[in-house]
C-alpha positions as CSV (number, residue, x, y, z in Angstrom):
1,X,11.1,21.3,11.8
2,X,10.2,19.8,14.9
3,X,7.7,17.0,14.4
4,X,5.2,18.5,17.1
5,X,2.5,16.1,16.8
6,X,5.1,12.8,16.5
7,X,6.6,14.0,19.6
8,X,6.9,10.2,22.1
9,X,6.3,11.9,24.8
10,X,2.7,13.0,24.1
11,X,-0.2,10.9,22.9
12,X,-1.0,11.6,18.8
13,X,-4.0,12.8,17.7
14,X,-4.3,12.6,13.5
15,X,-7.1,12.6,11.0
16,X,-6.8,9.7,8.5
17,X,-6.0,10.8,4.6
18,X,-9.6,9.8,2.7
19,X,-10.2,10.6,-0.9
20,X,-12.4,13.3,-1.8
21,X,-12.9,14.3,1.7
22,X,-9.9,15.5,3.4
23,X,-9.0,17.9,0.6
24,X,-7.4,21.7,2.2
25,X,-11.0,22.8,2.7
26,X,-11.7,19.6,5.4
27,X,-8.2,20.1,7.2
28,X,-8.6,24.1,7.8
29,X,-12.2,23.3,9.3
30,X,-10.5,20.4,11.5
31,X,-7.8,22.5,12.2
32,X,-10.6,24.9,14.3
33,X,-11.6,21.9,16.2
34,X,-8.2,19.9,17.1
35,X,-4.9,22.7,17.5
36,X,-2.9,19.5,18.1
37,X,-4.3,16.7,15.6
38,X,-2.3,15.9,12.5
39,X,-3.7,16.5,9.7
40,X,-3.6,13.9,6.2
41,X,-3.9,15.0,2.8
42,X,-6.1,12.8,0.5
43,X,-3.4,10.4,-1.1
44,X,-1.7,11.0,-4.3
45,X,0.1,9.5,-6.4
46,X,3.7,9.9,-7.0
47,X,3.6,10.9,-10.1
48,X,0.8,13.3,-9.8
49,X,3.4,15.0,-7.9
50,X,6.1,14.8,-10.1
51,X,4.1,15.4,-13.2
52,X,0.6,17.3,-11.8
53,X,-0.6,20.7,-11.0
54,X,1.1,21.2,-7.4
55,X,-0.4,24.0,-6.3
56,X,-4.0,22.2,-6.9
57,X,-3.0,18.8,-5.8
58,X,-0.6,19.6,-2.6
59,X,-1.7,23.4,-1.8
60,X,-2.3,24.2,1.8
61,X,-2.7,26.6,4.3
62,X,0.3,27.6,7.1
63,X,-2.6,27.0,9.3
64,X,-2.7,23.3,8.7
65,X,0.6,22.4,10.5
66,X,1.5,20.2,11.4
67,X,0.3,18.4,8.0
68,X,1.8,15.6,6.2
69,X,1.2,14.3,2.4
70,X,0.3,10.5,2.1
71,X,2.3,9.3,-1.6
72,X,0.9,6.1,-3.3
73,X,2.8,4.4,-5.4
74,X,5.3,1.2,-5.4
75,X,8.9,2.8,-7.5
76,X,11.5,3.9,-5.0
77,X,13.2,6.6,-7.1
78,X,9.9,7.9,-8.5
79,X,8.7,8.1,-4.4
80,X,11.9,9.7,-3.4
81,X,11.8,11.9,-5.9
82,X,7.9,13.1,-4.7
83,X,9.3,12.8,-1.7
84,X,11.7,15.9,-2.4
85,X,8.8,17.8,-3.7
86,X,6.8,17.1,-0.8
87,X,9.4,18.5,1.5
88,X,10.1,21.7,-0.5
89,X,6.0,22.3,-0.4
90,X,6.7,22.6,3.8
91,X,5.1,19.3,4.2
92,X,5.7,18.1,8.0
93,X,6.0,14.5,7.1
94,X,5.2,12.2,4.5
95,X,3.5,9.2,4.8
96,X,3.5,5.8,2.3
97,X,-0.1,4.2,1.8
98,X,0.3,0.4,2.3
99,X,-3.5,-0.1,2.9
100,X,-5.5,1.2,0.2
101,X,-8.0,-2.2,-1.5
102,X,-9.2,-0.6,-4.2
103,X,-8.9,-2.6,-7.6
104,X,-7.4,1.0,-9.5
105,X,-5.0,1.3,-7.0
106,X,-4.2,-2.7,-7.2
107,X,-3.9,-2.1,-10.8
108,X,-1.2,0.3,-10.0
109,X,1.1,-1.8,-7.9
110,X,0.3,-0.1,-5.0
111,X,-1.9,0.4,-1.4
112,X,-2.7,-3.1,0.5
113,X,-1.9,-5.5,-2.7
114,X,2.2,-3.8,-0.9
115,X,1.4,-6.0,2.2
116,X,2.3,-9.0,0.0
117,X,6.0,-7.5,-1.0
118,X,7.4,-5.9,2.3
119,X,11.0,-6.0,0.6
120,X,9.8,-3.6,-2.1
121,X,8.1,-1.3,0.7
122,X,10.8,-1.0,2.7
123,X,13.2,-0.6,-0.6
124,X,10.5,2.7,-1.2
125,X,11.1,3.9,2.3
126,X,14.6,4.2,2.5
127,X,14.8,5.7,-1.1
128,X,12.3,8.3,0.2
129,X,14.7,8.4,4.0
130,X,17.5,8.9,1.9
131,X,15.6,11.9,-0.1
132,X,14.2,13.7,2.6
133,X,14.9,14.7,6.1
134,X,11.0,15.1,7.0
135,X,9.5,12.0,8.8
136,X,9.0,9.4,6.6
137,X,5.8,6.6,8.2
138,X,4.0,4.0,6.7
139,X,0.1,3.3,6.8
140,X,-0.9,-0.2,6.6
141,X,-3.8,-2.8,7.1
142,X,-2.8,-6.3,9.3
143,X,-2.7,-8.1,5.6
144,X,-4.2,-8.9,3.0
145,X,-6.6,-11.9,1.8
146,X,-5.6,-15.1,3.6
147,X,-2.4,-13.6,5.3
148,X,-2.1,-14.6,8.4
149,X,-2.1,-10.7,10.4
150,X,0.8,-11.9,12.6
151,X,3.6,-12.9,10.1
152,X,2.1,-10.1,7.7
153,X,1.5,-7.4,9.5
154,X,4.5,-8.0,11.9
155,X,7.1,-9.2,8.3
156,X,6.4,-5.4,6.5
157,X,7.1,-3.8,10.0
158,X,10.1,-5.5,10.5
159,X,11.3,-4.7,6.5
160,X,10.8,-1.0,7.0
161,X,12.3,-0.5,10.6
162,X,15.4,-1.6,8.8
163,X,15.1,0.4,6.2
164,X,14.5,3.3,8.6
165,X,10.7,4.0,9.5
166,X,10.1,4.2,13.1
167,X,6.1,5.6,12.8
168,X,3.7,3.0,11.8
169,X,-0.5,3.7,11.7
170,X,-2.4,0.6,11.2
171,X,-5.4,-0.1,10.5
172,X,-6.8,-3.0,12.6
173,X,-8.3,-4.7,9.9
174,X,-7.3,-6.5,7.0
175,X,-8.3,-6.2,3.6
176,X,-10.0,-8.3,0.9
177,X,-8.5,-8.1,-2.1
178,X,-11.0,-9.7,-3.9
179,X,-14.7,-9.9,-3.4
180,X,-15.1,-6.6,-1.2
181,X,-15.1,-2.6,-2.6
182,X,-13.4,-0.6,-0.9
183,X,-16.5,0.5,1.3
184,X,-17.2,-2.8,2.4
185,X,-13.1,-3.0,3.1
186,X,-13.7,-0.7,5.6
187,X,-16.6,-2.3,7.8
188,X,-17.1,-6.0,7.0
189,X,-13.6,-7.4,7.9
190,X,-13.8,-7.4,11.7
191,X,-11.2,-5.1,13.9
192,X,-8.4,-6.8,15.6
193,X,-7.1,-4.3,18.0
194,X,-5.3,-7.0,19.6
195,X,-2.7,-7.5,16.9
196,X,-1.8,-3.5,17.1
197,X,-1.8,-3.7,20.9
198,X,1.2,-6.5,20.2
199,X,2.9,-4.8,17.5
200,X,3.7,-1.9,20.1
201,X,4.0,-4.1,23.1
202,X,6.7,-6.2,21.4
203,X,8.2,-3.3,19.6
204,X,8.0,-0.2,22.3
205,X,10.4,2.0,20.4
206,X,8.2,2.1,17.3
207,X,5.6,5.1,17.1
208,X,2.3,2.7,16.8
209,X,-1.3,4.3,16.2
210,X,-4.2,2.9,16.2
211,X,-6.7,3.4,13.2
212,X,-10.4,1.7,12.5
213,X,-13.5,1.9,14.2
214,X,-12.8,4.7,16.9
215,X,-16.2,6.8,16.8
216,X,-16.9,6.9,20.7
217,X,-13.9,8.8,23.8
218,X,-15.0,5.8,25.1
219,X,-13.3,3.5,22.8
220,X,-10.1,6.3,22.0
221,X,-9.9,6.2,25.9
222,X,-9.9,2.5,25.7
223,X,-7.1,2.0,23.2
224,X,-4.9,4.8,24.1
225,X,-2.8,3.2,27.3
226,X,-2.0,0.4,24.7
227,X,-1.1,3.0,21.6
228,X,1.1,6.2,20.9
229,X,-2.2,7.3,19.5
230,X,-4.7,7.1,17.4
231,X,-6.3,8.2,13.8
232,X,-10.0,8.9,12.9
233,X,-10.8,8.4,10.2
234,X,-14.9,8.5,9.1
235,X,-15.8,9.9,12.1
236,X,-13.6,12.9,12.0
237,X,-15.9,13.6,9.0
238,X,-19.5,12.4,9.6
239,X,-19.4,13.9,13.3
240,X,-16.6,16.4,13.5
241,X,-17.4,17.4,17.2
242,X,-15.6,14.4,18.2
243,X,-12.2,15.6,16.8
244,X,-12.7,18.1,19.2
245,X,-13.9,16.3,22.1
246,X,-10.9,14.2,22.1
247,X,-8.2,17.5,21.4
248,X,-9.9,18.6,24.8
249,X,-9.4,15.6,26.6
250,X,-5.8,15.0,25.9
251,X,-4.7,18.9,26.1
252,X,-7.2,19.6,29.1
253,X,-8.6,22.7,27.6
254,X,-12.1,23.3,28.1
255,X,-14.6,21.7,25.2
256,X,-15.9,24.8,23.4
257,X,-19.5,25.2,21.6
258,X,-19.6,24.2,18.5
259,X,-21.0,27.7,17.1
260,X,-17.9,29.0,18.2
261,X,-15.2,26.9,16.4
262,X,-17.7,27.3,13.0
263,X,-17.3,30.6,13.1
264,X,-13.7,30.9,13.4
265,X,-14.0,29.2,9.9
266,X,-15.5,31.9,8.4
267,X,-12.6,34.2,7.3
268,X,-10.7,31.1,5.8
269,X,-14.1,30.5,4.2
270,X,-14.7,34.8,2.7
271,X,-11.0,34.4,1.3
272,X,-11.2,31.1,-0.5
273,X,-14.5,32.1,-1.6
274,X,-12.7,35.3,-3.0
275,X,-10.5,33.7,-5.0
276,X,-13.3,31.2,-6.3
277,X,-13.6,27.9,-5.1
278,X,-17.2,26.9,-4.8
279,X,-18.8,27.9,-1.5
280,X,-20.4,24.3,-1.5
281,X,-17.1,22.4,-1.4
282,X,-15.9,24.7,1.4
283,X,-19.1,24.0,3.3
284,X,-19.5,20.7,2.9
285,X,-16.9,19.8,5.5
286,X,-18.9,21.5,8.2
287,X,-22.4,19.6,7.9
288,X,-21.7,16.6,10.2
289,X,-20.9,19.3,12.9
290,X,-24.6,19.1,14.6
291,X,-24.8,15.5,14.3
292,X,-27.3,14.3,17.2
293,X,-28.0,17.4,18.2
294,X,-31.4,19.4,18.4
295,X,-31.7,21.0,15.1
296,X,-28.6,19.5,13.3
297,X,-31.0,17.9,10.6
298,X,-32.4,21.2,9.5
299,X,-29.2,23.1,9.6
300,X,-27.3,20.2,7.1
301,X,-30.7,20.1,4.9
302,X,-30.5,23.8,4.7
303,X,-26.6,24.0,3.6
304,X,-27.3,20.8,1.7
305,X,-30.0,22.2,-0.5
306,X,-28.7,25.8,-1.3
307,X,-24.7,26.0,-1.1
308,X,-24.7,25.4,-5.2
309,X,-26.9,28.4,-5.5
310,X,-25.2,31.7,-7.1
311,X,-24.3,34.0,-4.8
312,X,-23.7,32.0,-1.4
313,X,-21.8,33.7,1.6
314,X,-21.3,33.3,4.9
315,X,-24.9,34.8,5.8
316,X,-26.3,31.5,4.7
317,X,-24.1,29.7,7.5
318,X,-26.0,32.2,10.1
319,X,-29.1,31.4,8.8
320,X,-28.2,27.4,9.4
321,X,-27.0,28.4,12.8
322,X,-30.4,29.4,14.0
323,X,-31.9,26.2,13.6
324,X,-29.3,25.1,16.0
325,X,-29.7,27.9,18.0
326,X,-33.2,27.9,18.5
327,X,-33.4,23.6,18.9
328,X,-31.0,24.3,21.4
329,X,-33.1,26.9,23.3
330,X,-36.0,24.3,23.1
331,X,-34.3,21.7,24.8
């Protein structure tokens, strides 16, 4: 399969893998706003694949493409082997997380604590080249702790090139092994955009995106003459329109209203509904849609507050739409 969305000569658009948010529900909805943009599963972990319910943990819909699974985990032959699996689901790539500070996932030899053993990373990505024929790319921070980003950040890329990788997102920060959660990982150690700026500069053939801090166009329009591309990541979630915004302005279609790419959610949303998943999971991606704009409060205070009620359809989606619809008439 071609890898669409990878392709050099175009500029990537992708939405970062988050637990608990960018589950199959999240990507369809972000699939309506971005044709282009890759979508990430949340990541899991190589075993879950082996070993877990597949069709819960790595189902999708032939809509999300192209799509690719992020794997944690630190074995070679136990990632190769999920590797496979990921593959024969009709995954579009697979992608190793490198960058992950929690302490659970420390504890598990696996995520950022990785930035500290580049020869065991790259030995996981060439088991996993040797497995698959799908992309395999790496997600990583600059380093870890008191790693200096250069030799860190610039010492795992190195590793994996030779073992094979070619696609690298990074996220322009580094992480704090120690003393910060994971939320705090992700604002209080500062950006460095500089470091990613050199990594491509000094190693054009490499596929380098850019991930951390890009809420604004303004700063994706900043970055991307220096980048292959770039990857939301909160923002795709908290304000959704943005996803959209910036599909328009690399593609040059024309930006649509935002009633009008919710609605072409709705008959993903009737059929899951149909088959039982909780109308309140499959709504919750949507709520950040009206951020900042007149009536947004009231329509995510109205899906907020009755989405868990028996019964829910689509109809209560109208009914949020006409806060929208009349604040927008108002102003």
């Amino acid at each position: 399969m071609v890898d669409r969305a990878l392709d050099p000569k175009g500029k990537i658009l992708a939405v970062a893998p988050m637990m608990d948010w960018t589950d199959r529900h999240c990507r369809m909805f972000h699939r309506q706003l971005s044709p282009r943009a890759w979508l990430y599963t949340e990541m899991v972990h190589a075993d879950a694949v082996r070993l877990g319910d597949r069709e819960r943990l790595l189902g999708f819909s032939p809509e999300e493409h192209p799509v690719a699974l992020q794997l944690g985990g630190s074995d070679p032959r136990t990632l190769a082997e999920a590797a496979r699996i990921v593959e024969d689901m009709g995954y579009d790539a697979v992608n190793l997380n490198v960058g992950c500070p929690s302490s659970r996932v420390q504890a598990g030899r696996f995520g950022a604590c990785l930035m500290r053993e580049p020869a065991l990373v790259a030995d996981c990505v060439a088991a996993m080249r040797a497995a698959v024929s799908i992309e395999v790319t790496v997600k990583c921070r600059l380093g870890v702790d008191e790693q200096d980003p250069r030799q860190a950040l610039f010492g795992l890329v190195e590793a994996c090139v030779h073992a094979g990788c070619r696609h690298f997102v990074v996220h322009a920060r580094k992480a704090w092994l120690q003393g910060l959660s994971p939320k705090e990982n992700r604002d209080i150690p500062p950006l460095d955009y500089a470091q990613v700026r050199r990594l491509k500069r000094e190693r054009p053939g490499l596929t380098v995106v850019l991930n951390g801090g890009l809420t604004t166009t303004a700063a994706v329009a900043a970055e991307l003459p220096h980048v292959d591309g770039v990857m939301l990541g909160r923002a795709a979630y908290h304000t959704p329109y943005l996803l959209h915004e910036l599909d328009a302005m690399l593609s040059g279609r024309e930006l649509e209203p935002r009633s009008v790419l919710l609605r072409r959610y709705r008959p993903y949303f009737e059929d899951r509904v149909a088959r039982g998943d909780p109308p309140a999971t499959l709504l919750r991606p949507i709520l950040g849609l009206f951020h900042g704009q007149p009536g947004g409060r009231a329509f995510r205070r109205l899906l907020s507050t009755e989405a868990h009620r028996p019964g829910v359809g689509w109809e209560l989606v109208e009914r949020a739409l006409t806060f929208v619809e009349r604040g927008s008439l108002a102003a």
